[in-house]
Backbone as CSV, one residue per row, in Angstrom:
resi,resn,N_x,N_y,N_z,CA_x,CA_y,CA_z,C_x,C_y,C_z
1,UNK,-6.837,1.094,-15.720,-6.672,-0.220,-15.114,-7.568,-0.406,-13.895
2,UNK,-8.606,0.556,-13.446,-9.523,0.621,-12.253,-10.500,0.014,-12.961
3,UNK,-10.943,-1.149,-12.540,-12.378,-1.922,-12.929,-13.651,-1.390,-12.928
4,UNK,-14.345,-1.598,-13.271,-15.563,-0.592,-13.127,-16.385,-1.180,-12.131
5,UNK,-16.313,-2.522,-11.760,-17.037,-3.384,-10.991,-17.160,-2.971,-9.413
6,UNK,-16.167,-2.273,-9.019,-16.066,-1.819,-7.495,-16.436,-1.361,-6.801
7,UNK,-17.106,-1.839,-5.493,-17.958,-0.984,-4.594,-17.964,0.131,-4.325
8,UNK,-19.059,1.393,-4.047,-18.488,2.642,-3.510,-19.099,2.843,-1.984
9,UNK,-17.814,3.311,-1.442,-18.330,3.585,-0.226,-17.820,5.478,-0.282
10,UNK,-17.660,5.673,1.188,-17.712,6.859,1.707,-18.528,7.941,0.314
11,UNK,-19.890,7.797,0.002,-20.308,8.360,-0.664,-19.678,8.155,-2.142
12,UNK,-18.868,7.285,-2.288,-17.898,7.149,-3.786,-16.957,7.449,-3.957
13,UNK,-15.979,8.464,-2.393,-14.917,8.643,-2.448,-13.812,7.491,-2.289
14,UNK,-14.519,6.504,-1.901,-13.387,5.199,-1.843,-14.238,3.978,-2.716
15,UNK,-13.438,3.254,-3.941,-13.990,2.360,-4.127,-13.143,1.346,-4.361
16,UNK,-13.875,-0.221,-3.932,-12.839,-1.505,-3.578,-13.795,-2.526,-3.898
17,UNK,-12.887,-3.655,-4.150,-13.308,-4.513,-4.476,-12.356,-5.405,-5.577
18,UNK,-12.112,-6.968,-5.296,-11.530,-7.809,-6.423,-12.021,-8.150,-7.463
19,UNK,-10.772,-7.964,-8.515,-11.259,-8.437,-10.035,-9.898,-9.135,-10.437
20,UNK,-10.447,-10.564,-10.755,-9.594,-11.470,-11.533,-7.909,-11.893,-10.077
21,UNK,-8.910,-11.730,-9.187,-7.924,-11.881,-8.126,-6.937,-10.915,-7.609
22,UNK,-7.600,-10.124,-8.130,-6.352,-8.849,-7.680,-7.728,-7.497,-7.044
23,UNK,-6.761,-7.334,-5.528,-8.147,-7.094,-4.984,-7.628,-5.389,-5.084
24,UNK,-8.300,-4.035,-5.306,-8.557,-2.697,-5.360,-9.020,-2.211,-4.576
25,UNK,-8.174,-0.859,-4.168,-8.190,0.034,-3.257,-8.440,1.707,-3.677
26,UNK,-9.204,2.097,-3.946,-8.923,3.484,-4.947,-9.788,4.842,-4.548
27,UNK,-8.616,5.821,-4.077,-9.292,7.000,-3.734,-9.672,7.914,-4.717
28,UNK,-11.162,8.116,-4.883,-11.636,8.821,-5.915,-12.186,10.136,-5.022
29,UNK,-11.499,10.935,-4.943,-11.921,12.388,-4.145,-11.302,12.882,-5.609
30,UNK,-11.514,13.270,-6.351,-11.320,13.710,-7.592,-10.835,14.994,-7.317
31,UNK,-12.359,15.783,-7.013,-12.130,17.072,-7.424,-11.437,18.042,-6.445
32,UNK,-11.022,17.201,-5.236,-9.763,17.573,-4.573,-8.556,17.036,-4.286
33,UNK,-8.296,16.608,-5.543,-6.998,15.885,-5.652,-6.855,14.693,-5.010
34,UNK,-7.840,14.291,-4.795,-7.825,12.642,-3.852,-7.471,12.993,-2.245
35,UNK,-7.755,13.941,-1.857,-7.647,14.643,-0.209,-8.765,13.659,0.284
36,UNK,-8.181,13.081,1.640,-8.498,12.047,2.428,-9.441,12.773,3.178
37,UNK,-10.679,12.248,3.882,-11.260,13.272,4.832,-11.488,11.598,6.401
38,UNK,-11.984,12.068,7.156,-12.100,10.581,8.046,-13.181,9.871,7.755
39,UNK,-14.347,10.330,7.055,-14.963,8.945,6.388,-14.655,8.375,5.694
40,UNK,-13.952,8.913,4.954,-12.989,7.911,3.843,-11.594,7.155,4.479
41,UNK,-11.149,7.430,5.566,-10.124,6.612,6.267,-10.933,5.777,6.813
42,UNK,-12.297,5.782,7.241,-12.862,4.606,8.220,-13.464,3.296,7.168
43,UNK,-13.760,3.804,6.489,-14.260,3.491,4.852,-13.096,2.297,4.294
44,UNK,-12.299,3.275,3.852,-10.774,2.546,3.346,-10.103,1.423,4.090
45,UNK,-10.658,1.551,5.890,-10.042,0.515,6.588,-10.649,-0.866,6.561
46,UNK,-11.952,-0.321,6.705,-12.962,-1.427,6.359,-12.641,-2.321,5.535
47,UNK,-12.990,-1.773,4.530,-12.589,-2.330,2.948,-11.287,-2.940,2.711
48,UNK,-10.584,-2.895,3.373,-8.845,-3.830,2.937,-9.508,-4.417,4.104
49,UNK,-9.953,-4.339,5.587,-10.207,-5.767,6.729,-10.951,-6.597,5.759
50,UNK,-11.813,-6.331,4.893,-12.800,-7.556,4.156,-11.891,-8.023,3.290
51,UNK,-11.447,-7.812,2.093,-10.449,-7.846,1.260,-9.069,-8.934,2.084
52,UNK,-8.973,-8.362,3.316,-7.928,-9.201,4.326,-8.398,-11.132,4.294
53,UNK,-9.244,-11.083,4.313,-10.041,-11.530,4.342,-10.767,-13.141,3.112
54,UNK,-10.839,-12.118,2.432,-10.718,-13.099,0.987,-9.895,-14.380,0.593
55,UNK,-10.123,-15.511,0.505,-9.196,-16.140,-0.044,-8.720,-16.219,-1.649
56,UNK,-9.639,-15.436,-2.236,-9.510,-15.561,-3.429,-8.481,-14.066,-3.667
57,UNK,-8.209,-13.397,-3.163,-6.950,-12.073,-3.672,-6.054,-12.962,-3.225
58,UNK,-5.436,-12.188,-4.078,-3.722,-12.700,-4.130,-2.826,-11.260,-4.059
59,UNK,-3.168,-10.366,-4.523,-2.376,-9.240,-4.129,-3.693,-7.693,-4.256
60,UNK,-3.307,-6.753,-3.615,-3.868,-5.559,-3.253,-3.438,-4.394,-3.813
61,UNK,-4.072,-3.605,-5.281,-3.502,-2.185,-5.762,-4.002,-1.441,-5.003
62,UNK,-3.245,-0.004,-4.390,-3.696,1.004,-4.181,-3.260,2.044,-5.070
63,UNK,-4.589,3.023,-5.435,-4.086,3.945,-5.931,-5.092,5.131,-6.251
64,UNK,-5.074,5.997,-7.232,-5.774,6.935,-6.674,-7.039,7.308,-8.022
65,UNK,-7.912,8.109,-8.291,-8.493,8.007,-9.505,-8.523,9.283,-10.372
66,UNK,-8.617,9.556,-11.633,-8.301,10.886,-11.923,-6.774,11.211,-12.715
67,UNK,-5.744,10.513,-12.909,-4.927,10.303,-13.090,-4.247,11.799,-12.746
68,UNK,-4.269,12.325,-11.861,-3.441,13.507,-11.453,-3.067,13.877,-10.079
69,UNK,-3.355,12.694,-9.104,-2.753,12.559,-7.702,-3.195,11.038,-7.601
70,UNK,-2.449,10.774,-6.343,-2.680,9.251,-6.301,-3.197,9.287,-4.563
71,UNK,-3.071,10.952,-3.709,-3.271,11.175,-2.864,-2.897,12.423,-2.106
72,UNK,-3.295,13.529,-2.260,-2.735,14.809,-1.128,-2.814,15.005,-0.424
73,UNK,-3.137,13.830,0.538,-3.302,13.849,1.736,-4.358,14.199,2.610
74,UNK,-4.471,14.563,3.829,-5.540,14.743,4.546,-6.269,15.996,3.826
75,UNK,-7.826,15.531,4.176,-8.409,16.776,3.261,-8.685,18.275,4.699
76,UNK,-7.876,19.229,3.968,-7.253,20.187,5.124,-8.489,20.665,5.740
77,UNK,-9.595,20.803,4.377,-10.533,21.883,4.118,-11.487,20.821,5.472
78,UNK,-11.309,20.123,6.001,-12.269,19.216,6.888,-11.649,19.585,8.667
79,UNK,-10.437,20.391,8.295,-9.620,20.112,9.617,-9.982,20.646,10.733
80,UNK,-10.858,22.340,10.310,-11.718,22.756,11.798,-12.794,21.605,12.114
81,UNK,-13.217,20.829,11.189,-14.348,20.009,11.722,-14.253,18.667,12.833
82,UNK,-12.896,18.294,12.155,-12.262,17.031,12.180,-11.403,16.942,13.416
83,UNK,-10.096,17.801,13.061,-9.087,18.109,14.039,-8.898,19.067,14.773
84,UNK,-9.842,19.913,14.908,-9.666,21.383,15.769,-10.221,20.692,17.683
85,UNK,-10.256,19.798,17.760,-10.626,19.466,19.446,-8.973,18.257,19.811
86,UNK,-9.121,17.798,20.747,-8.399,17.338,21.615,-9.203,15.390,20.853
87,UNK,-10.412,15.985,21.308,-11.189,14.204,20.527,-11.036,14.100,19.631
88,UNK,-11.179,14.908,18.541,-11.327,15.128,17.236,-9.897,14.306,16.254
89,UNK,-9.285,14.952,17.071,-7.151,14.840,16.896,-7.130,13.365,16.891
90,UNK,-7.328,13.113,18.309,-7.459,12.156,18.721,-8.017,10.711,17.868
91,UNK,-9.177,10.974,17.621,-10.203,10.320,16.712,-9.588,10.092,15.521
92,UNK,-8.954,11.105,15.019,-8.462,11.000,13.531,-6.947,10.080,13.371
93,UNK,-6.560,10.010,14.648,-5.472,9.779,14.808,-5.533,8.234,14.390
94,UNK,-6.245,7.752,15.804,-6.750,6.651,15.444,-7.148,5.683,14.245
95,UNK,-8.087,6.381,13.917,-8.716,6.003,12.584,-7.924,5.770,11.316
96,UNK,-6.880,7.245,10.974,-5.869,6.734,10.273,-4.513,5.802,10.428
97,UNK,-4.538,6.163,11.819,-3.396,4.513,11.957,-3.945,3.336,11.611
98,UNK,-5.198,3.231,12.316,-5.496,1.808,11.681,-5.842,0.997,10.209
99,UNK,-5.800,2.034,9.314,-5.524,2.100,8.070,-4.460,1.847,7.951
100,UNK,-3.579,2.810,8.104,-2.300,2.827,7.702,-1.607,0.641,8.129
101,UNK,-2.102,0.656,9.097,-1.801,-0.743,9.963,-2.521,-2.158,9.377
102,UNK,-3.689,-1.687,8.557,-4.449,-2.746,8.019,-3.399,-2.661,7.001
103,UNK,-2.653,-2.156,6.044,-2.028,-2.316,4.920,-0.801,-2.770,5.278
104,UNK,0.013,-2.373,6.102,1.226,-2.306,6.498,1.212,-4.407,6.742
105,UNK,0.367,-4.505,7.477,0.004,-5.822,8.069,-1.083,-6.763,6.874
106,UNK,-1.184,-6.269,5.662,-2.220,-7.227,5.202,-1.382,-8.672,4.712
107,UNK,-1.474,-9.534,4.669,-1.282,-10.588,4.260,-0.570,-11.121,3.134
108,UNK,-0.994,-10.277,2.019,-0.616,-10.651,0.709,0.394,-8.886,0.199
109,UNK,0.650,-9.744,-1.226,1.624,-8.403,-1.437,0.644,-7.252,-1.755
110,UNK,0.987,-6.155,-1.739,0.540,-4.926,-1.616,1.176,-3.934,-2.443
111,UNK,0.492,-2.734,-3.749,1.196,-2.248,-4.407,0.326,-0.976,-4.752
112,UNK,1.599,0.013,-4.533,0.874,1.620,-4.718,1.567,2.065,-6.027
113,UNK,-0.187,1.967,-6.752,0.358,2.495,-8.195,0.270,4.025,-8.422
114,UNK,0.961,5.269,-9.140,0.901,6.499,-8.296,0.875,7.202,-9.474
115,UNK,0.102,8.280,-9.984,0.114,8.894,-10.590,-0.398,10.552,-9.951
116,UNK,1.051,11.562,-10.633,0.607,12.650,-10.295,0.950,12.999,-8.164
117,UNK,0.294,13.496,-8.025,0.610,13.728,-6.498,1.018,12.914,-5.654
118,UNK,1.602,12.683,-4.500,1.323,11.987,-3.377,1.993,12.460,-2.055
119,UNK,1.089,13.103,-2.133,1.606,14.203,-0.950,0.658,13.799,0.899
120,UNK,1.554,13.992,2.063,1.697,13.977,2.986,1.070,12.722,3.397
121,UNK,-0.608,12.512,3.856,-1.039,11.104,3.725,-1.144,10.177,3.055
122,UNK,-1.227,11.224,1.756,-0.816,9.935,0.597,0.694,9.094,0.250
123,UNK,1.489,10.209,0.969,2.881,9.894,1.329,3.050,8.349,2.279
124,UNK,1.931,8.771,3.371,2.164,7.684,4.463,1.292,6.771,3.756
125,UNK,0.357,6.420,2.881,-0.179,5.314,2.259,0.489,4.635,1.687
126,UNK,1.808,5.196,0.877,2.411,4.732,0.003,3.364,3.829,0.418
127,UNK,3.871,4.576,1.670,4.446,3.695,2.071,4.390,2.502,3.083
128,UNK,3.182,3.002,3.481,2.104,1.177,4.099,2.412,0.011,3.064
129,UNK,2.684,0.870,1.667,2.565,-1.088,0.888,3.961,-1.147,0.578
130,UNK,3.983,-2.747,0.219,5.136,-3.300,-0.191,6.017,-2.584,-1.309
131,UNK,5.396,-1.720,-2.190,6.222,-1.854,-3.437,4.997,-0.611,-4.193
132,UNK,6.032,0.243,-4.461,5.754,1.400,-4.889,6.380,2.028,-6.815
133,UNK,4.809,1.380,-7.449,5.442,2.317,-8.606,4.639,3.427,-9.288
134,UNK,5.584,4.258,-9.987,4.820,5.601,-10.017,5.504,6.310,-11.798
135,UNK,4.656,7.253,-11.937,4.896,7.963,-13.571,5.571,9.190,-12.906
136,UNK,6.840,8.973,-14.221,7.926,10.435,-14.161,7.539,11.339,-13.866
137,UNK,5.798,11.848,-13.795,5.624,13.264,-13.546,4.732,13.751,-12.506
138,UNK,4.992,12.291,-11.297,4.452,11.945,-9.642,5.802,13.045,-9.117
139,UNK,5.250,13.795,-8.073,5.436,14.275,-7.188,5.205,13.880,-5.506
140,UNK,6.400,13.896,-4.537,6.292,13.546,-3.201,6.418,14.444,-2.627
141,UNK,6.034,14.874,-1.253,5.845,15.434,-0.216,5.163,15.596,0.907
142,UNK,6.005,15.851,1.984,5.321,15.865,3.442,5.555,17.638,4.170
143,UNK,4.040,18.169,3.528,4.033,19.282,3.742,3.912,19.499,5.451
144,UNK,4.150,18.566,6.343,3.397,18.465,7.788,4.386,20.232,8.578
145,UNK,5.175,20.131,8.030,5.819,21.471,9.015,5.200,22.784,8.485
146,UNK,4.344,23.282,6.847,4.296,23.725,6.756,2.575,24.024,7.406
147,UNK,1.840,23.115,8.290,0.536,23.066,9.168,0.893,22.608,9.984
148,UNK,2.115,22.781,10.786,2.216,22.472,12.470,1.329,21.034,12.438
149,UNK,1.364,20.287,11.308,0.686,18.657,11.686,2.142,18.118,12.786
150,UNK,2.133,17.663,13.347,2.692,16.218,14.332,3.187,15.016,13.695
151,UNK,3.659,14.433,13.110,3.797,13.121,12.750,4.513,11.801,13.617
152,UNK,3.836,10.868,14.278,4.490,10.030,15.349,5.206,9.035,14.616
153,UNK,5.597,8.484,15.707,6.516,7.608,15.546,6.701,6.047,14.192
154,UNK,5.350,5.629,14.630,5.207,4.439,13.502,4.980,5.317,11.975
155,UNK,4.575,6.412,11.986,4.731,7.058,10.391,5.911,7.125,9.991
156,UNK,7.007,7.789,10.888,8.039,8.146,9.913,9.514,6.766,10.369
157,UNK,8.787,5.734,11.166,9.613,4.925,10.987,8.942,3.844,9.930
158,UNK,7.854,4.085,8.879,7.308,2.909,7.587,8.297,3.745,7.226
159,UNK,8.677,5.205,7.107,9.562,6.013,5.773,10.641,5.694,6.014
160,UNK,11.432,5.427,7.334,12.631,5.166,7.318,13.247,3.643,7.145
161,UNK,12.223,3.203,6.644,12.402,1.654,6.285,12.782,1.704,5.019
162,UNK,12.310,2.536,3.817,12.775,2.661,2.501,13.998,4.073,2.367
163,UNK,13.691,5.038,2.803,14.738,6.251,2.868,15.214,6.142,4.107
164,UNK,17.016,6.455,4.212,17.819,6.363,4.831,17.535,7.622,6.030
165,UNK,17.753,7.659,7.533,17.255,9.104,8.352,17.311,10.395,7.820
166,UNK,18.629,10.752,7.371,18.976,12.016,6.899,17.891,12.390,5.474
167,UNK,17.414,11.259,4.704,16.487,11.341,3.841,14.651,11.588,4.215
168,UNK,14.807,11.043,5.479,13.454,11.653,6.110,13.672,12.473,6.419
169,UNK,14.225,13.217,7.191,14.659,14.530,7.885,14.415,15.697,6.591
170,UNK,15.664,15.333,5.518,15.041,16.234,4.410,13.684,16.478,4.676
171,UNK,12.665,15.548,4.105,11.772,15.699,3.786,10.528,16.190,4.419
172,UNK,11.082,15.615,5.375,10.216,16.618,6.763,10.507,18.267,7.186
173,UNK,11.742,18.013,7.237,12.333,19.614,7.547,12.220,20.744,6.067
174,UNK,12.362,20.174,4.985,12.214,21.174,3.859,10.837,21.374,3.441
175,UNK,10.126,20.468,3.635,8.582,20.380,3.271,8.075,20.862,1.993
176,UNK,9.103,20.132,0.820,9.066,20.528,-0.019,8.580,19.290,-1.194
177,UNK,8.083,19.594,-2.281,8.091,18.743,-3.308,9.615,17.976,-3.996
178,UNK,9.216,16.483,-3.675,10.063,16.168,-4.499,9.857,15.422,-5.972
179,UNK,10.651,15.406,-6.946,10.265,14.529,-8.144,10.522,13.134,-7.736
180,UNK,9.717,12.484,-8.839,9.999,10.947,-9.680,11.245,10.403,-9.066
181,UNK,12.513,11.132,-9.983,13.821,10.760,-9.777,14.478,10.999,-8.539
182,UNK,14.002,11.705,-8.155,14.543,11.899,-6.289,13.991,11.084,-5.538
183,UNK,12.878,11.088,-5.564,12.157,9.434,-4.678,12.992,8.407,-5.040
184,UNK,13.215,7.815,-6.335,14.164,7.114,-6.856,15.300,6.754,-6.398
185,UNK,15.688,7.886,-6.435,17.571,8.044,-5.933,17.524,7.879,-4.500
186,UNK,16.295,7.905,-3.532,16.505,7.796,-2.003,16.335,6.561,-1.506
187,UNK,15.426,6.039,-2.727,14.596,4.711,-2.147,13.268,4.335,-2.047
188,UNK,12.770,5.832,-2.161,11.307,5.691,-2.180,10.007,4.990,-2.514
189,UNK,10.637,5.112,-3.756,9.599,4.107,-5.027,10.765,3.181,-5.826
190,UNK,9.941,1.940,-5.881,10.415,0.800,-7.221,10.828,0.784,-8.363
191,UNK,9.796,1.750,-9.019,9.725,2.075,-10.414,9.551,3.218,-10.808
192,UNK,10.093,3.653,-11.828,9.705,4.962,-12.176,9.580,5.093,-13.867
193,UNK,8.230,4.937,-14.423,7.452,4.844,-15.438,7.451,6.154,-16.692
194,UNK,7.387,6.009,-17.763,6.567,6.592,-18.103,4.950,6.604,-18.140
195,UNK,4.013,7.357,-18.244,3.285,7.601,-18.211,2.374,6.600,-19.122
196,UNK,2.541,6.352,-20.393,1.929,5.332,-21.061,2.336,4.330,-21.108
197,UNK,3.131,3.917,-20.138,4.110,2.135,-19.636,3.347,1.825,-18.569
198,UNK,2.855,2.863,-17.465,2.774,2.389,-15.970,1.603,1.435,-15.908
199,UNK,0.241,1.276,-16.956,-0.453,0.610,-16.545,-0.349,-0.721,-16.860
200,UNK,0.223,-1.195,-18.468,0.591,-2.283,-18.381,1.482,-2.714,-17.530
201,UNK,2.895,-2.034,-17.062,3.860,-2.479,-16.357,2.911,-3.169,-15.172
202,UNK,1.868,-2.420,-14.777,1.430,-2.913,-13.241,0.619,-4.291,-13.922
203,UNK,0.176,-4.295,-14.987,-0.744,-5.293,-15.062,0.152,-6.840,-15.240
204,UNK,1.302,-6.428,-15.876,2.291,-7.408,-16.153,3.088,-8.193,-14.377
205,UNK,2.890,-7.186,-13.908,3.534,-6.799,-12.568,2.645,-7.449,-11.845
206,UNK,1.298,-8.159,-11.687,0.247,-8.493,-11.009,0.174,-9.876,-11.431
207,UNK,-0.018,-10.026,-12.635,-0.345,-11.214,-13.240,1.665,-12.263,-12.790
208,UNK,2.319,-11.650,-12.621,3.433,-12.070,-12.326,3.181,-12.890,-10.744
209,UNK,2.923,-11.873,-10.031,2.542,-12.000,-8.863,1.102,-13.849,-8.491
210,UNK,0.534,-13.241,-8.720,-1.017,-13.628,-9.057,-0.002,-15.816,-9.143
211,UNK,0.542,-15.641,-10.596,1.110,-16.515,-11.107,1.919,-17.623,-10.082
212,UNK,2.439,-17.360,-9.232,3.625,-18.100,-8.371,2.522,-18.371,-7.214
213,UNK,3.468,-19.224,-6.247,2.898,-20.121,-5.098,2.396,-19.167,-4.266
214,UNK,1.078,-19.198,-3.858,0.376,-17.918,-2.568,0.972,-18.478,-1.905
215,UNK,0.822,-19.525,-1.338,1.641,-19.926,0.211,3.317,-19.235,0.508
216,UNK,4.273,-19.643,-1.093,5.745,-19.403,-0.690,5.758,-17.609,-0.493
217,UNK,4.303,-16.732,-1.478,4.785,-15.503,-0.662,3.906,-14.888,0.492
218,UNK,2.864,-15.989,0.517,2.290,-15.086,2.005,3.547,-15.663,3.159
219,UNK,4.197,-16.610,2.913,5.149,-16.658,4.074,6.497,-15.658,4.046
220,UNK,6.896,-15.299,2.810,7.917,-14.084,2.796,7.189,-12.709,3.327
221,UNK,6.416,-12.796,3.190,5.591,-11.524,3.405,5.369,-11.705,4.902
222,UNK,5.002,-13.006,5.715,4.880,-12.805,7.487,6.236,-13.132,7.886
223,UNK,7.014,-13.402,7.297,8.705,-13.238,7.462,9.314,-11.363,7.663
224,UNK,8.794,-10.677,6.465,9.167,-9.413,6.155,8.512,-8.407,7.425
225,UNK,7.382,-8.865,7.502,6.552,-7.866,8.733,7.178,-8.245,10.071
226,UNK,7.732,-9.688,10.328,8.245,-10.245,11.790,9.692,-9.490,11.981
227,UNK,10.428,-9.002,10.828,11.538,-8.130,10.990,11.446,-7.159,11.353
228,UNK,10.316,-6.495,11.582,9.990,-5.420,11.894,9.763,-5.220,13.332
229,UNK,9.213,-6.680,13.496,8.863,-6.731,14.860,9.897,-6.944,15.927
230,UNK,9.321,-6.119,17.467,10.203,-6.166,18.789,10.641,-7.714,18.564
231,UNK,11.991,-7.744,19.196,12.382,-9.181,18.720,11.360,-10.313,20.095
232,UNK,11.157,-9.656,21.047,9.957,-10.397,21.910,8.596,-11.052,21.589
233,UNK,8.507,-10.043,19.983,6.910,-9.941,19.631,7.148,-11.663,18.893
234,UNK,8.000,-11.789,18.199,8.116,-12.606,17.410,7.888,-13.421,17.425
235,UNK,7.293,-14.358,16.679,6.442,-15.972,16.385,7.697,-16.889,15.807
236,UNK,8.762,-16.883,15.899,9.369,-17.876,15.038,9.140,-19.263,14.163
237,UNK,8.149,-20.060,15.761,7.686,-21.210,15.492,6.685,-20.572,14.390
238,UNK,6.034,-20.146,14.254,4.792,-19.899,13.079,5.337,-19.586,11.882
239,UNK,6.444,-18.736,12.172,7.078,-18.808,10.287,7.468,-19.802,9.889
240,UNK,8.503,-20.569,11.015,8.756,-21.720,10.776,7.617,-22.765,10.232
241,UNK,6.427,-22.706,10.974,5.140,-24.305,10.409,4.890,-23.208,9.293
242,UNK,5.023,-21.796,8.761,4.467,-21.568,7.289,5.443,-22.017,6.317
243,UNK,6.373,-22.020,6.368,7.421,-22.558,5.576,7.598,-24.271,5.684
244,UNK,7.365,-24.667,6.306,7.223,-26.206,6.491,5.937,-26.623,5.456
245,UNK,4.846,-25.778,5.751,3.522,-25.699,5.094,4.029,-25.763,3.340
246,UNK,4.738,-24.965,3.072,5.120,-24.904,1.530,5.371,-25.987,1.154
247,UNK,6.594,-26.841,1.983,7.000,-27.874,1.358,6.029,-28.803,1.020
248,UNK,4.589,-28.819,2.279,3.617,-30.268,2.526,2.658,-29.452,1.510
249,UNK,3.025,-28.709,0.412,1.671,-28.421,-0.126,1.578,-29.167,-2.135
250,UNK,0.307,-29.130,-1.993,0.266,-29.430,-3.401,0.734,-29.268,-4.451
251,UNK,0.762,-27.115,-3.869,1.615,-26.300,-5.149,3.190,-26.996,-4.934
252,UNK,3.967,-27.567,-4.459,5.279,-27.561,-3.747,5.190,-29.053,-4.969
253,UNK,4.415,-29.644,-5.020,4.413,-31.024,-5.987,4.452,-30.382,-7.103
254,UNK,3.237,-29.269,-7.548,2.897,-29.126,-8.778,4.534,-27.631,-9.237
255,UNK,5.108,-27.590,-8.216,5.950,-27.033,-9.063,7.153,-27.363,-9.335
256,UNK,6.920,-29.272,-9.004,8.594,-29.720,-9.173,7.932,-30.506,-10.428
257,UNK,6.952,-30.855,-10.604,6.367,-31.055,-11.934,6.199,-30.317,-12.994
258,UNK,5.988,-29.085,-12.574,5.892,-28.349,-13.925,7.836,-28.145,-14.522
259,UNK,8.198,-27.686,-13.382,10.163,-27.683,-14.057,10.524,-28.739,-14.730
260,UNK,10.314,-30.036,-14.302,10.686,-31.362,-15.112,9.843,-31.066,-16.479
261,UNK,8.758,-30.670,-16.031,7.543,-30.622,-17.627,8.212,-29.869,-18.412
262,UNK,8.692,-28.782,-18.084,8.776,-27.522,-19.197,7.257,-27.092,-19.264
263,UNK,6.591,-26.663,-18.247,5.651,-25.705,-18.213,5.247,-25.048,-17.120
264,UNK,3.952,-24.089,-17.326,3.910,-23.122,-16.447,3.349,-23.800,-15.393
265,UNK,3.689,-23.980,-13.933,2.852,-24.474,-12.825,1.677,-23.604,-12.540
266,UNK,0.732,-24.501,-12.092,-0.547,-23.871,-11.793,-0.785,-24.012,-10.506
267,UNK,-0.735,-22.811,-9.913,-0.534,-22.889,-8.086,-2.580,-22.600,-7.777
268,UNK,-2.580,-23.233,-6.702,-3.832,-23.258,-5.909,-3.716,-23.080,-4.949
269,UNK,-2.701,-22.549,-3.909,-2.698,-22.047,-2.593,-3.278,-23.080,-1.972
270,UNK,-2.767,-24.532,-1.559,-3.117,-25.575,-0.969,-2.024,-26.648,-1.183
C-alpha cells in the first residue's frame, strides 16, 4: 500500500509524499529494522511540516517499509556518535521531539499502520498519531531501562493518554516485548489485523476518512489536541469560529442535500 511515487530523503531512509490525497510517511531503514538515526528524525520532521501544509491531504499514514518492523527505534548503532556528549543528547533530544510534536499537532487525522516491530521510538511514533492499527504478529516495546535511555515527560504522557499509568509503568519497568493482543487489551492500538486484512482494512479506513467533511474533522481534531492543552493555553473562541465555520460552509449545504437525495455527498473543504 506504499506508493512508489514518494520522495526520498535522508539518503532513502525516509520517504513522503501524497497520493490520491492521502499524504505518506514511511521509514525505510530496512536493513535495520527501520532504526531511526537523527537524519532521518530531521528529515521525517520536515516532511510532515510540508505535508502540514498541503491543502490537498486529508489524512497522514505512518508506517514503516519491509513488512517486518514498522520501527525499532533509535538506531543504537549511531549512539556513540549521536548521543555520547551533553550537545549531542541534547541535539537529539530536540530534534526528536519536534517530530514527535509535528505529528502529535498535525492538523488532519493521522494513522500508524504497523507491521512487525515497534519498539521504543517507534513506540513513541505510534503513539504521536491518532489511531493505531497493526497485524497479529506486531510486537511493542520500550526497551529504554534496558540502555539507561531517560524518557521525559511529554513521551510517556502521549502513552498515558491511550494506556492507563500502571500500564505504562509495566512497560517501562519490565522492558519487555509485548504482543498484538496485549497492546489491545491496554489500549494501545485500534485494530488488530490479520496480516492479509491490514492493507485493505487501511485502504477502506482512508477512503472512509478522505470521504466526509475536512472542515467537521479538522475541527474535532483542534478540539481533541485543545484537551490536552493547559486549560490557560486554550483558544475556545477559535474552536468555537471552527465549528461555526462548518455550519457557513458549502460542504454543510451539500450534505443536507445529499441525505434528502439518497446519495453520497461530495465534500470540498469550503
Amino acid at each position: 500500500m506504499i506508493p512508489q511515487s514518494l520522495d526520498r530523503h535522508a539518503d532513502g531512509k525516509i520517504l513522503a509524499g501524497r497520493a490520491d490525497q492521502i499524504g505518506y510517511l514511511v521509514i525505510n531503514n530496512i536493513e535495520r529494522h527501520n532504526a531511526i538515526s537523527l537524519d532521518m528524525w530531521e528529515a521525517a520532521a520536515d516532511a510532515v511540516a510540508t505535508m502540514e501544509q498541503d491543502p490537498e491531504t486529508r489524512a497522514l499514514v505512518v508506517t514503516g517499509a519491509g513488512g517486518k518492523a514498522f520501527a525499532s527505534g533509535a538506531d543504537i548503532s549511531k549512539f556513540e556518535k549521536e548521543r555520547s556528549s551533553k550537545e549531542g543528547i541534547e541535539r537529539y533530544q530536540q530534534t526528536s521531539s519536534r517530530f514527535y510534536a509535528s505529528l502529535e499537532n498535525f492538523s488532519k487525522p493521522t494513522i500508524a499502520v504497523i507491521r512487525g516491530y515497534c519498539i521504543g521510538g517507534g513506540m513513541a511514533l505510534a503513539v504521536s498519531c491518532d489511531i493505531r492499527l497493526c497485524t497479529e504478529a506486531s510486537r511493542f516495546g520500550v526497551p529504554a531501562a534496558k540502555l539507561g535511555v531517560g524518557y521525559g515527560y511529554e513521551g510517556i504522557k502521549r502513552l498515558t493518554r491511550l494506556v492507563n499509568v500502571a500500564s505504562a509503568q509495566e512497560i517501562f519497568y519490565t522492558a519487555r516485548q509485548f504482543s498484538a493482543s496485549e497492546a489491545y487489551d491496554m489500549g494501545l492500538v485500534n485494530r488488530v489485523l490479520p496480516e492479509a486484512e491490514l492493507s485493505d482494512y487501511t485502504l477502506d479506513y482512508l477512503n472512509r476518512i478522505r470521504e466526509n467533511a475536512p472542515l467537521t474533522i479538522a475541527a474535532v481534531k483542534a478540539v481533541t489536541l485543545a484537551i490536552e492543552q493547559d486549560e490557560s493555553q486554550r483558544n475556545l473562541q477559535q474552536l468555537d469560529d471552527q465549528v461555526t465555520a462548518c455550519f457557513n460552509s458549502e460542504d454543510y449545504i451539500e450534505g443536507r442535500r445529499a441525505f434528502m437525495e439518497k446519495r453520497k455527498p461530495e465534500f470540498r473543504g469550503c
